[in-house]
N, C-alpha and C positions, 0 to 999 in steps of 0.2 A: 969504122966499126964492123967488126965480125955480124955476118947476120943473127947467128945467134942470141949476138949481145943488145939489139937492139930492136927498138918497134915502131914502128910508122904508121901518121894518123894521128886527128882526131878523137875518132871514137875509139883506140886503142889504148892514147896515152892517157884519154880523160879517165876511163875505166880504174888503168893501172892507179891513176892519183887516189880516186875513190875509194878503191879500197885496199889497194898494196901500195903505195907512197913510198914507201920505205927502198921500193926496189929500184929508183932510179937516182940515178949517180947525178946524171946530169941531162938537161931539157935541150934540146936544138931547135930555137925558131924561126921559119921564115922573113927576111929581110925586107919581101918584095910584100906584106900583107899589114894591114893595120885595119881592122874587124872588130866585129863584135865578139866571134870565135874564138879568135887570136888574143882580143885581151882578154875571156874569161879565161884562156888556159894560162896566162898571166896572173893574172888574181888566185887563181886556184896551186898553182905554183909557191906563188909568195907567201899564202896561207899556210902550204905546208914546211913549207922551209927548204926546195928545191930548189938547185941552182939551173938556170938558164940562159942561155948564150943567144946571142942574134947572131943567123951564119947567111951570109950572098951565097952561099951553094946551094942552099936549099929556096925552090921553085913557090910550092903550095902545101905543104906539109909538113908537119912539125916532125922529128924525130926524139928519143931518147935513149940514150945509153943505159944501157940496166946492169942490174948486178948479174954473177950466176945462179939461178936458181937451184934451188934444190928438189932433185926429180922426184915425187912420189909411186913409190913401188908394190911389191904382193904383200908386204910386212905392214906398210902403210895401210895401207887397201881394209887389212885383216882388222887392226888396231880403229878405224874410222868403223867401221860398218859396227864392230863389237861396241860402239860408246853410240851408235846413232840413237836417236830419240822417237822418231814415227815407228809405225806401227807397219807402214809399209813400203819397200824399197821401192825405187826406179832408175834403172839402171841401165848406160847405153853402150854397147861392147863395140868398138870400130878390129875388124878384123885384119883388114888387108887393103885400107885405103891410100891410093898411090897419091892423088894428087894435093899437096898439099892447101889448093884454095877450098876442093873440097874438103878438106879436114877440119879448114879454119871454119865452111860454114856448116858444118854438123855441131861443129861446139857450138856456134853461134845461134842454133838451132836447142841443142841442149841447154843453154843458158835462158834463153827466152821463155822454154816450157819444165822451166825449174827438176831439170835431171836431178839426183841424188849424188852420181858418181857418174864419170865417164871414164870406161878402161878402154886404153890403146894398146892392141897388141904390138910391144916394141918393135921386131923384129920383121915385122909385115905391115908397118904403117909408113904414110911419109912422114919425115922430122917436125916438131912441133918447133918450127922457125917463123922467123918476120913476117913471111907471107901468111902463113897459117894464122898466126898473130892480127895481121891485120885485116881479114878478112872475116875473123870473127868478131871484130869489132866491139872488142872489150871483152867480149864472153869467155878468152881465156883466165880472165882476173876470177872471174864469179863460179865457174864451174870446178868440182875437184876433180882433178884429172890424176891418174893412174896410168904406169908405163908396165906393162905385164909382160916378163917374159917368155912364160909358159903358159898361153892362155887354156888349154886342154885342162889345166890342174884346176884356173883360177875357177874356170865353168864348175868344177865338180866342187869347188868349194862352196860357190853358191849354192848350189842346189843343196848343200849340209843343212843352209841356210833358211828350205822350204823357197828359194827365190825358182820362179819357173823360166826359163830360157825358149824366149821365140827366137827363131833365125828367117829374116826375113827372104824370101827365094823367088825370083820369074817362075822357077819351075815348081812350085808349091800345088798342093793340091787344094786347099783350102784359104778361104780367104781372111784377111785380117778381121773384118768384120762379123764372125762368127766366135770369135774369143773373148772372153772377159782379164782384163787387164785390173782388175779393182787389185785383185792381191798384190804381193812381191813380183816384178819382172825384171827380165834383161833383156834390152834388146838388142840384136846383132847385126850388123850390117858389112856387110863386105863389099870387096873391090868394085871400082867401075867398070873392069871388063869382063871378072871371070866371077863376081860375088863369091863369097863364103867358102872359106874353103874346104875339102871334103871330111877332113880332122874334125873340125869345128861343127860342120854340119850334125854330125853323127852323134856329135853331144848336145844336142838340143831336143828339149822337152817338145819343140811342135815348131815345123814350117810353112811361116803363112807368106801369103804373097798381097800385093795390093789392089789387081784388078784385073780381067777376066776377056782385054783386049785381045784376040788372038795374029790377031797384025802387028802389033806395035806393044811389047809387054812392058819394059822400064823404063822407069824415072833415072832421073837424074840421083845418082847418091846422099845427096844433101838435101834435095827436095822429098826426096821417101821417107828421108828422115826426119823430117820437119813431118809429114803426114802421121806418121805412124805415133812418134811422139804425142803428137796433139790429140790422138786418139785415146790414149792414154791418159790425158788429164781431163779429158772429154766424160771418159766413163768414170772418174776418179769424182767429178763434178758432179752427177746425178746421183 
């Protein structure tokens, strides 16, 4: 199997059965395992009417072949936001994220504090493959995810939209906790090594940063994203 084509895990394959079933061709289970785990992904299997194989090649970890899916793009993006139902977006923009295990846990991050939308800048992100996949730990099934190829436009479309765009920055002046998030946002995150890049910056309604260490300024990509999001449903809450 192409990596593409496939997903590894537990908590990846369980996901895909719960709520896209549809997209897997066929299950690979470990030989070497007989669980409690192992038979619910068996039972959950035969429920949905998946076929699955017992294979000696595989260790601890189940696999599955999937279909190809189909990429959701600017058209998509336009068409979901125009039919949404709240009253207020949330929205998490990856700009230029190289490594794909961080990729998989900012979605897995997004899925957990219930994002609206997640846009990938195509062109500047890593591939949404196995790793990525497995890393999020299902969170690719639940989150809608968006491949943009021009994110410079997509930004100015938001904002048509009344949605306010923070870009999150070490070298920010202000900090996150001086903003109200209650309205429409986006949030933006870039690379691990060089953040956000200067295009993108320049389109953002305000850059905040997360904290005021002058020794030691960032987080880990995935982890900031996990704070700032949470912060957002934090003030969404009250």
């Amino acid at each position: 199997m192409k990596n593409k084509d496939r997903r590894v895990g537990f908590h990846s394959i369980e996901s895909i059965i719960q709520n896209n079933p549809y997209k897997i061709k066929k299950l690979f289970l470990p030989s070497t395992r007989d669980d409690k785990r192992l038979n619910n992904l068996i039972r959950l299997s035969e429920k949905n009417g998946i076929n699955f194989e017992i294979s000696k090649k595989l260790k601890k970890e189940p696999e599955a072949l999937i279909i190809d899916e189909e990429i959701m793009n600017f058209k998509d993006l336009k068409n979901y936001l125009d039919k949404f139902e709240k009253k207020e977006y949330s929205i998490l923009i990856l700009d230029n994220i190289i490594d794909p295990r961080n990729l998989g846990a900012c979605i897995r991050s997004a899925a957990v504090l219930e994002v609206d939308a997640l846009i990938i800048n195509k062109h500047h992100c890593a591939p949404l493959n196995d790793v990525a996949h497995s890393v999020s730990a299902g969170g690719a099934e639940v989150v809608k995810i968006f491949h943009i190829s021009n994110l410079i436009n997509c930004i100015k479309y938001l904002k048509e939209l009344n949605i306010k765009i923070f870009g999150l920055s070490e070298h920010a002046k202000e900090s996150y906790t001086n903003y109200d998030f209650k309205e429409s946002c986006a949030i933006i995150m870039g690379s691990e090594e060089f953040g956000i890049r200067k295009k993108t910056l320049e389109n953002c309604n305000s850059l905040i940063k997360l904290n005021d260490n002058k020794n030691f300024k960032s987080f880990n990509v995935s982890v900031a994203t996990g704070i700032i999001l949470s912060e957002v449903v934090r003030q969404r809450k009250c």
